[in-house]
C-alpha positions as CSV (number, residue, x, y, z in Angstrom):
1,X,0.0,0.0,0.0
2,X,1.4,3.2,-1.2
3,X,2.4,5.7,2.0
4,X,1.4,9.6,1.4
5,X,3.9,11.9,2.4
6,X,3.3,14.2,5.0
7,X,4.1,17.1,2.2
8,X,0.7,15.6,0.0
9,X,-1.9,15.9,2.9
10,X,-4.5,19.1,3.0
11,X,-2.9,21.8,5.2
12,X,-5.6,23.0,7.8
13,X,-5.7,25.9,10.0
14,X,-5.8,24.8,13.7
15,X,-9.0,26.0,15.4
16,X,-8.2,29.2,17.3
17,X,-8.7,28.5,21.5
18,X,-11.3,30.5,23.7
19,X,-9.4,33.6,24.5
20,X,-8.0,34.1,21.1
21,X,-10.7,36.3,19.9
22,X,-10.6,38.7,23.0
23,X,-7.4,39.2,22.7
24,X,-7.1,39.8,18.6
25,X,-10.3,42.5,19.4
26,X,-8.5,44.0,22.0
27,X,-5.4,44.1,19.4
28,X,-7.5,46.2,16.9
29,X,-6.6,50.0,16.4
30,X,-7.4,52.6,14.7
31,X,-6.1,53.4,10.9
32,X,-4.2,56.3,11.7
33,X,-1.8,57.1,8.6
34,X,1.9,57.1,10.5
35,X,4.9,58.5,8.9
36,X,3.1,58.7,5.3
37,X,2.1,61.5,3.6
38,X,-1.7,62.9,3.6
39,X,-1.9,62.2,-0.1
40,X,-0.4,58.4,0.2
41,X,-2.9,55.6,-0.2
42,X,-3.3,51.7,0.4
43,X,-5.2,49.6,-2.5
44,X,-5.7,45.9,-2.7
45,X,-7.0,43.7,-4.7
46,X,-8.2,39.9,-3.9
47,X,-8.0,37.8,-7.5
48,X,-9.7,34.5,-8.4
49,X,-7.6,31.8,-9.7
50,X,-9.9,32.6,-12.9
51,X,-9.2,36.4,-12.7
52,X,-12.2,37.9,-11.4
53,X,-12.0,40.8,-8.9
54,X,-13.3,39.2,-5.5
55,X,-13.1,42.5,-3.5
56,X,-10.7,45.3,-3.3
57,X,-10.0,48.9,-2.3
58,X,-9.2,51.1,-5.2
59,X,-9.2,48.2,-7.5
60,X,-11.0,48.6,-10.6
61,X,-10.9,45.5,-12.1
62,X,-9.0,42.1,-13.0
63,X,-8.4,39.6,-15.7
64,X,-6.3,36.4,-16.0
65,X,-4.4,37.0,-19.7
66,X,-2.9,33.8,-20.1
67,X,-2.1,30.4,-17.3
68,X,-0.7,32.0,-14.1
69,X,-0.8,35.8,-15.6
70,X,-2.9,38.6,-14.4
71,X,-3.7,42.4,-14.8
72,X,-5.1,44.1,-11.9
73,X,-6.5,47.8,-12.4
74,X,-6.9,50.4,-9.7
75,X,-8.5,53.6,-9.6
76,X,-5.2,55.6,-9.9
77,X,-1.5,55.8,-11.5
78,X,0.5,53.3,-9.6
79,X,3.8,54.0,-11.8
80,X,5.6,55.5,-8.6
81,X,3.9,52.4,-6.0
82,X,5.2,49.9,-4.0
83,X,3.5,46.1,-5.1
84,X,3.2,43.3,-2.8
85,X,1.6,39.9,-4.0
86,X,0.7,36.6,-2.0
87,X,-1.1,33.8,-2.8
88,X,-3.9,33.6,-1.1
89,X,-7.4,32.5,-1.1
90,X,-10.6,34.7,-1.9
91,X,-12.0,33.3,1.9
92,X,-11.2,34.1,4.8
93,X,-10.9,31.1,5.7
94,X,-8.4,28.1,4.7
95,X,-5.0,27.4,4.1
96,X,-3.7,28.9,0.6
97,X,-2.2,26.1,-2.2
98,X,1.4,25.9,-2.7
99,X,3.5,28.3,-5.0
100,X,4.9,31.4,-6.0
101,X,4.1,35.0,-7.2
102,X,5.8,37.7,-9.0
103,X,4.4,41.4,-9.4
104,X,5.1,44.3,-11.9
105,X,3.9,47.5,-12.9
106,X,2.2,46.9,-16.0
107,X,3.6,47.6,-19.3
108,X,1.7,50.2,-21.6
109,X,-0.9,50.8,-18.3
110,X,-0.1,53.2,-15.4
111,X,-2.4,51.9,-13.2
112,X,-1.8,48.3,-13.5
113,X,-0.1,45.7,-12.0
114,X,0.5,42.5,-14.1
115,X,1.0,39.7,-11.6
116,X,2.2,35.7,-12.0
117,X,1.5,33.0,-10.3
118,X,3.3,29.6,-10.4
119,X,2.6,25.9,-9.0
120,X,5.7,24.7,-6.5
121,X,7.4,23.2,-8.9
122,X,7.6,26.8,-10.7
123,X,5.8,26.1,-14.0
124,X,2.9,28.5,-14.7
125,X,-0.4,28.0,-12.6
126,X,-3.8,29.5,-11.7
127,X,-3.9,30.4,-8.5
128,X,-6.0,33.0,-6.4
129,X,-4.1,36.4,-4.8
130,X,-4.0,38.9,-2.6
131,X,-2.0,42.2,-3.8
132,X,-1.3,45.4,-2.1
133,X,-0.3,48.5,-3.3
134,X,1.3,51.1,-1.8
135,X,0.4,54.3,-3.8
């Protein structure tokens, strides 16, 4: 009988004891902007492994181009930002499939981001995302 590696079984979140809440609500505070300018801004975007938009801030749309490529839109020029990319799933809840990501400003579009995402093994893949920009 063939043996499955610890590396091939489902990855699950352990389930979060009493006090855990409390104390992450008692974590929470306010958004204050620190150390950035009055004019600086935070987007995000959450992606689909198919490229739809699953919610965002500033994030106008989203499109899967080709296997493991993506453009995400925002509202504003993002020549001049900061890009931060994760996979990640659309849920908030779950444990996020293996691989890697890449992000760029997109070429021809100042206010895109033109992301990849690739399987472990680092050949193209589909997977869902989570990207920030710092504008």
């Amino acid at each position: 009988m063939p043996r499955i590696s610890p590396r091939r079984r489902p990855a699950t979140q352990p389930a979060p004891g009493r006090d855990d809440a409390a104390l992450a609500d008692d974590q929470i505070t306010s958004c204050r902007q620190v150390g950035l300018p009055a004019s600086a801004r935070m987007l995000y975007a959450v992606v689909n492994a198919n490229g739809t938009l699953a919610r965002g801030l500033g994030a106008a749309s989203a499109a899967r181009l080709a296997t493991g490529m993506y453009q995400v839109v925002f509202d504003q020029d993002v020549t001049a930002a900061g890009y931060l990319g994760t996979i990640g799933l659309a849920g908030a809840a779950g444990v996020a499939p293996t691989g890697g990501i890449t992000v760029a400003g997109r070429t021809g579009i100042q206010n895109g981001v033109f992301v990849q995402t690739f399987a472990g093994d680092g050949s193209a893949a589909d997977h869902p995302f989570h990207l920030a920009v710092l504008a």
